[in-house]
Each structure stands twice: as structure tokens, then as C-alpha cells.
C-alpha positions in Angstrom: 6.9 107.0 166.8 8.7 104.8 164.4 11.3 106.4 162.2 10.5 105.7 158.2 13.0 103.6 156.4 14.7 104.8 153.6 15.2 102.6 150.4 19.0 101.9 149.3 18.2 104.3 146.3 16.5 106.8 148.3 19.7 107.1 150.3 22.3 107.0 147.5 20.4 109.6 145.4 20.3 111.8 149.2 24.2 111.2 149.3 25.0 112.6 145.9 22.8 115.6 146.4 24.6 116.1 149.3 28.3 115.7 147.7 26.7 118.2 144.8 26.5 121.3 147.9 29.7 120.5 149.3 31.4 120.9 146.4 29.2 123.6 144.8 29.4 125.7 148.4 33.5 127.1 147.6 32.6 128.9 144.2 29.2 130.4 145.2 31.3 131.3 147.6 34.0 132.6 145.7 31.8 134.4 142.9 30.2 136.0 145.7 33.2 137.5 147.2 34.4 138.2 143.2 31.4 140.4 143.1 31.0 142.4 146.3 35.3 142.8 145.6 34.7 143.7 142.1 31.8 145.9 142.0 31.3 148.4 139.0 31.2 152.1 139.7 27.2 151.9 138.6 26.6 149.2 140.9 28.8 151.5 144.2 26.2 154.6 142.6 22.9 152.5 142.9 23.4 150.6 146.1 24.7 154.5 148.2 27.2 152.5 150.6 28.3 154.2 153.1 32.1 153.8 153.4 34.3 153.7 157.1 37.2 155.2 154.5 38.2 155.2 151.0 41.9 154.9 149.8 43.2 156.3 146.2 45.2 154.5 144.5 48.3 156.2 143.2 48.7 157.2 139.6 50.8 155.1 138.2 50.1 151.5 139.9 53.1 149.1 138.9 55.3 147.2 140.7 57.9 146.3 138.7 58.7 150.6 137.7 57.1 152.0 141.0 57.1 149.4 144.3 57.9 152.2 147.0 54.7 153.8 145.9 52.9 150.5 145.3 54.3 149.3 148.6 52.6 152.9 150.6 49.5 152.4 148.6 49.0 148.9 150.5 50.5 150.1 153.6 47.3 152.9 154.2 44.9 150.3 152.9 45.9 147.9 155.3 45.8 150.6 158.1 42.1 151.2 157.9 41.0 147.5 157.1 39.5 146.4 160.5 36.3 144.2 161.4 33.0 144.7 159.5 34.5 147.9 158.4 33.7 149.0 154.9 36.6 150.4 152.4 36.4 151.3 149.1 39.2 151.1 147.1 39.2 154.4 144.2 41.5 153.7 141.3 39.2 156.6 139.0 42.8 158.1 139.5 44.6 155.5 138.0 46.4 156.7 134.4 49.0 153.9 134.3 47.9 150.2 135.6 49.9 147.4 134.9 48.8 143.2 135.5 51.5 142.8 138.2 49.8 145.4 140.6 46.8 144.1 140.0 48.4 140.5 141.0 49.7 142.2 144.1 46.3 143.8 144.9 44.5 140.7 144.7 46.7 138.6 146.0 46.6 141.2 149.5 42.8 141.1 149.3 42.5 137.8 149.7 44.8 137.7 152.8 41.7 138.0 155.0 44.1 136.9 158.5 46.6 139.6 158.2 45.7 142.2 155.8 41.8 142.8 155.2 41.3 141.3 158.8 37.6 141.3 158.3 37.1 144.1 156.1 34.6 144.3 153.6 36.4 145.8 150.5 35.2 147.1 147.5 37.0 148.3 144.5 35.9 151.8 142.1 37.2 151.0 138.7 39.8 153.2 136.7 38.4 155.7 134.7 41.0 156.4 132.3 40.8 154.3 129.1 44.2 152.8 128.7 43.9 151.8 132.7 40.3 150.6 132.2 41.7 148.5 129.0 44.0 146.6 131.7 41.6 146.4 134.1 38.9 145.0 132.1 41.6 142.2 130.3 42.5 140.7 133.6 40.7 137.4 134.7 41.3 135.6 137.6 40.1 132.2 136.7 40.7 130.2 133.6 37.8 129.4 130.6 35.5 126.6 130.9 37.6 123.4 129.7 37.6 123.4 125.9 37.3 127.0 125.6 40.6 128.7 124.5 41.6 131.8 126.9 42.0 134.9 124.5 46.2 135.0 124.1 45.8 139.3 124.5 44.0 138.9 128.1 46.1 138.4 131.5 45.5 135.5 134.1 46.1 135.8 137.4 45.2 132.6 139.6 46.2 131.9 142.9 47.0 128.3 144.7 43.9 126.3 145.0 43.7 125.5 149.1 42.4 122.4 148.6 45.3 121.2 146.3 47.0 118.5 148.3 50.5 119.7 146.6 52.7 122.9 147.2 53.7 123.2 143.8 50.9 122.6 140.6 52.7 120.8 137.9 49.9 120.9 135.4 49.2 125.1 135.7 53.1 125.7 135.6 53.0 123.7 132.1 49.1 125.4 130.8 51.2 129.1 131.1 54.1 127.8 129.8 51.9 126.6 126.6 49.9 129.6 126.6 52.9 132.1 126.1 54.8 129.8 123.7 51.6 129.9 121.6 51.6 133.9 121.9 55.3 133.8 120.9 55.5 131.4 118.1 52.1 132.3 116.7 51.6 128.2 116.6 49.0 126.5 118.0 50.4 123.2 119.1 51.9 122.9 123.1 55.7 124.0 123.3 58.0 124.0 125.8 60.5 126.3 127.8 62.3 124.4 130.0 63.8 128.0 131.6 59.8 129.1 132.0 58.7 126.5 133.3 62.1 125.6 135.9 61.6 129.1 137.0 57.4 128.8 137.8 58.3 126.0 139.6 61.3 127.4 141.8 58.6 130.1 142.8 55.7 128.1 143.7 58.2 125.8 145.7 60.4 128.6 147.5 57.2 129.9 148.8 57.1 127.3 151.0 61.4 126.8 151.8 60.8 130.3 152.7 58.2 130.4 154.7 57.6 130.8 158.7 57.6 127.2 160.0 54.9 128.5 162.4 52.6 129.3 159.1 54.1 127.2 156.3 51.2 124.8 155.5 48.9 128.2 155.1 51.2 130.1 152.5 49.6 130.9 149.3 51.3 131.9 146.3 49.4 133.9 143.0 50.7 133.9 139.4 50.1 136.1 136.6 50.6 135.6 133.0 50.4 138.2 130.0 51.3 139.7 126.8 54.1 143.0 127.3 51.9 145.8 126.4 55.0 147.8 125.1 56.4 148.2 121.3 58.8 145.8 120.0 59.1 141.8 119.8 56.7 139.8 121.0 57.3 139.4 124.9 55.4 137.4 127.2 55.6 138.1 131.1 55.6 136.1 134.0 54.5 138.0 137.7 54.9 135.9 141.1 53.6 136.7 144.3 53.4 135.0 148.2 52.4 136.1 151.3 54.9 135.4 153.2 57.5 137.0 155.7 59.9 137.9 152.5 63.0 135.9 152.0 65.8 138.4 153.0 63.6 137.8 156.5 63.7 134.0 156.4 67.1 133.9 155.9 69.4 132.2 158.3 72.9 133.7 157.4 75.4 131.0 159.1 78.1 132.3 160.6 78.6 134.6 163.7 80.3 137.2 161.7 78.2 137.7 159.2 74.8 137.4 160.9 76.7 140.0 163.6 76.9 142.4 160.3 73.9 141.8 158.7 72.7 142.9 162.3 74.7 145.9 162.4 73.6 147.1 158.7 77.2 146.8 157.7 75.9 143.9 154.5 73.3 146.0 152.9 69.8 143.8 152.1 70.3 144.1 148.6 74.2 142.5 148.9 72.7 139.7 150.8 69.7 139.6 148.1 72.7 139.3 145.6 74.6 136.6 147.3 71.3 134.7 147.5 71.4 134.8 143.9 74.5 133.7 142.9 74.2 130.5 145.2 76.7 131.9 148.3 74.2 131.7 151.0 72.5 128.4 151.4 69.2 127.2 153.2 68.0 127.7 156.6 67.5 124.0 156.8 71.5 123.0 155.9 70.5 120.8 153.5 73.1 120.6 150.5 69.7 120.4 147.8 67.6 122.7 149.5 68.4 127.0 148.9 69.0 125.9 145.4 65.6 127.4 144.0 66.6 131.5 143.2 70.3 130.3 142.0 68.8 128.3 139.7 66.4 131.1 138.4 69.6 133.7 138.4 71.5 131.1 136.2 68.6 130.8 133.6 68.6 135.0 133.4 72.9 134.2 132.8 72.5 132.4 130.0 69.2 134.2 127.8 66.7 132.0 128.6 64.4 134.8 130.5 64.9 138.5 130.4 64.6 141.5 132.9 64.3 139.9 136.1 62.8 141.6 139.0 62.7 141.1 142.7 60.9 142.7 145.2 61.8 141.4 148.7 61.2 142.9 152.3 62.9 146.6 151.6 64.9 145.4 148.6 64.0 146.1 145.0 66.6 144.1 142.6 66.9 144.2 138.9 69.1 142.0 138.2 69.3 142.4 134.1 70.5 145.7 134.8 72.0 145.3 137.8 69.9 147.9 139.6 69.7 147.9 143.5 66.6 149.9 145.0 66.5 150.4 149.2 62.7 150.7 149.8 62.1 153.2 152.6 58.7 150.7 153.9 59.2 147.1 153.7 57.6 144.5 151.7 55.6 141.7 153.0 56.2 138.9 150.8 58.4 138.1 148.1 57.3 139.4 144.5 59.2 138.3 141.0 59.1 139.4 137.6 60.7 137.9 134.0 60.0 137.9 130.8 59.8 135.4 127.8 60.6 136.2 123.9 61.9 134.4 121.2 65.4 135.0 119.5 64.7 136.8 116.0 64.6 134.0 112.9 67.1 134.7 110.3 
């Protein structure tokens, strides 16, 4: 039997068709696992799942204020997340919710390697109106291009995996723009050279950081946001990766001080704090490399961004205030928090 020919623009309009699937295929993808993660409390009533074990959330669900109970929230959910098992997520509990638990939360649900592990998850809304406010202002994928992203609603994007680059220029400078427009209350693009030097730090130190066994895998999530509280405008910044935590990446030089860092005699926290201030360099021994969280520290020094936060491995850092916080379970990752505002006009 003779196979039928195919005309030259038989075969191109076949290939395009094709090329439309492959790249269509990721976000039905994606929106399908936005919806089964996402579901509405109606939508758990109608379909009567059957869960393997729910988990409540605490009642106050912030990192930046509360990370030992954010950080024992994750730690039972990751406990009974396990192949084709079903969990359901309740925050009806929920009376305070802030944008960087919610970064942290997605950010762990997507880890389907080492956290969900197969798990299918779903997620019971906050019932309380304030945490429902937050819940419902959170989007985790910008507007269609030409359509503005309301200023008073939080983004939270992660690292696309098919982006060839670790760090994404062009987002780093979109959130930078976006908060200077909340700030000034103008609506052409501005700058913040401290902003944007400190997004990209993150989004590179994910990766100095990393396990060299899993470093082309890391992933790093970013949320951006109006402060909720009283005051001057302030815009905040919420960071998140993965990863093994960098207080666990470290390679301390020296055989005395790795001999009392082993020992417990240099407390994480101290080490955290001579991270920061540039006195411990990289793992790698390169003179330009481990220059990432100095340079962030040094942009806190001088005014440029306000209440920094860190949350590394067992270590909870403010280093505005200069408050040092031993977390009784460790942290899997490396978490940061700043803020933006403008100085007052006179």
C-alpha cells in the first residue's frame, strides 16, 4: 500500500499545529493544577472528597512575625503528603494571613520532589473577612500584556523553568516599576537601584547557594505588595528558594572556626551576621563571588530599603532591629523580607 504524499503546505500548516500543542500543553497544565490547588470551599462541598488527612493552618499565618509556627505548620503538612494521597489544606481558621505565607505556601506546593512528593493537595479558603481579603488579592501570574495589574493586589510569581537564565532581568525591573508607581503615585517607569540590586542578589544567591548536586533544578518565588498597615506608603518585597538554606551551604574556612561552628560554640545567627557584614566569603574562593547578602546588608546601612528579614535554616534575623530568633525546627530554604518607601517631601 502506497503511503499518500503530503503537499509542502499540507505539512507546514501540520507543523504549526503541532508547535501550537507543545506550547499550549504547560499552562493547561498549569491552570489545571491552579484549580484542583485552589479549589473554593463550594466546589470541596459539591464534589464530597474524601481526604487521607487534613492539616489547619495556624491562626495567625505570617512569616515575617511568626516563622516557628509557620515553619511547624509546613512541617505536619509535609508529614502526611505521600503518593496519590489526598490532603486538604483548612485555613477556615485563619484570622491573620499575610502575602509572604502565602509565598511560602505556594512556593512548598509546588516542590512536588521533596515536599508534596505526589500528593494531591487541595486548599479550604479562610473564612474570616480580613484573611479572605488577602487571600482573594493575591495572584500568581501577571495580566494579559497591556492590561495594568491593580497597584492594591499582590503578585507572587515564581522562576519560569524553561527560562534559559538564573536570574530574570526584565521581572526584577516590572516590580521595581510597579512599586515606584504605588509610591510616587506617578505613572511613568522609575527606578530604585537598591530594589532592584537587592531582587537581583536574591534570584542569583539561589543558585551560589545551592547544592551542586541540585543547582540547575533550584527555583526561586517572589512576591510583591502594598504594606497593609497605617502610615506612609510602603511597598514590600518577599523572597523565597528551595534550597538547603544558606547557613547550610556555607563552607566556613578555617579549621578553627568550622571545629566551632561544629561544636555550637558560633551560634547560627553570629555566623548569619558575619555573612552579612561580608566576613565570610564563598564556598567557591572566588574574591567576586559571596558578595550577594553583603551587598543587600549595605543597601539596609545606608536607607535605601527598610526592615530586613531573614529566615534561614533555624535562624530568624531582623536585621533593622537587630533581633536574633533560634527556631526550634529548621527551615528549608532561605526566605527574605524588605521594604520600599519614599522619604517624606518637604
Amino acid at each position: 500500500m502506497k503511503q499518500k504524499l503530503q503537499s509542502p503546505a499540507h505539512q507546514i500548516k501540520r507543523s504549526r499545529k503541532q508547535a501550537r500543542a507543545r506550547r499550549t500543553r504547560p499552562s493547561r497544565l498549569a491552570a489545571r493544577r491552579h484549580r484542583l490547588l485552589y479549589a473554593t470551599q463550594m466546589a470541596l462541598h459539591q464534589q464530597k472528597l474524601v481526604f487521607n488527612a487534613t492539616i489547619f493552618a495556624p491562626s495567625t499565618l505570617s512569616f515575617v512575625d511568626e516563622p516557628a509556627e509557620m515553619v511547624a505548620f509546613l512541617a505536619r503538612l509535609r508529614a502526611v503528603c505521600h503518593p496519590k494521597q489526598k490532603v486538604l489544606i483548612s485555613l477556615q481558621y485563619v484570622t491573620q494571613l499575610t502575602n509572604c505565607a502565602l509565598l511560602l505556601l505556594r512556593a512548598k506546593l509546588q516542590d512536588g520532589v521533596s515536599f508534596t512528593r505526589g500528593a494531591k493537595i487541595y486548599v479550604r479558603p479562610p473564612e474570616n473577612a480580613v484573611a479572605s481579603r488577602v487571600w482573594n488579592n493575591s495572584f500568581y501570574k501577571p495580566q494579559k500584556p497591556g492590561v495594568a495589574q491593580p497597584l492594591d493586589q499582590a503578585l507572587i510569581l515564581g522562576r519560569r523553568r524553561d527560562f534559559h537564565k538564573q536570574v530574570e532581568v526584565k521581572l526584577a525591573e516590572e516590580l521595581v516599576h510597579r512599586a515606584m508607581r504605588y509610591l510616587s503615585g506617578r505613572p511613568e517607569p522609575q527606578d530604585h537601584h537598591a530594589a532592584y540590586r537587592t531582587l537581583i542578589e536574591c534570584m542569583s544567591n539561589t543558585f551560589k547557594h545551592a547544592d551542586p548536586q541540585t543547582e540547575a533544578t533550584e527555583n526561586w518565588w517572589v512576591a510583591s505588595y502594598p504594606h497593609p498597615g497605617p502610615g506612609p506608603k510602603r511597598w514590600c518585597f518577599a523572597f523565597v528558594d528551595n534550597g538547603v538554606g544558606i547557613l547550610k551551604s556555607l563552607d566556613i574556612k578555617g579549621f578553627f572556626q568550622q571545629l566551632k561552628r561544629v561544636l555550637g560554640l558560633i551560634p547560627n545567627y553570629e555566623t548569619l551576621q558575619l555573612l552579612m557584614e561580608g566576613k565570610i566569603g564563598s564556598r567557591l574562593g572566588l574574591s567576586y563571588r559571596g558578595k550577594g547578602l553583603p551587598g543587600i546588608y549595605k543597601e539596609l546601612q545606608r536607607g535605601r530599603i527598610h526592615n530586613l528579614v531573614i529566615v534561614a535554616n533555624d535562624t530568624r534575623a531582623n536585621f533593622a532591629t537587630h533581633e536574633y530568633v533560634t527556631l526550634t525546627q529548621s527551615f528549608s530554604g532561605t526566605f527574605l523580607y524588605w521594604e520600599l518607601s519614599l522619604p517624606p517631601q518637604s
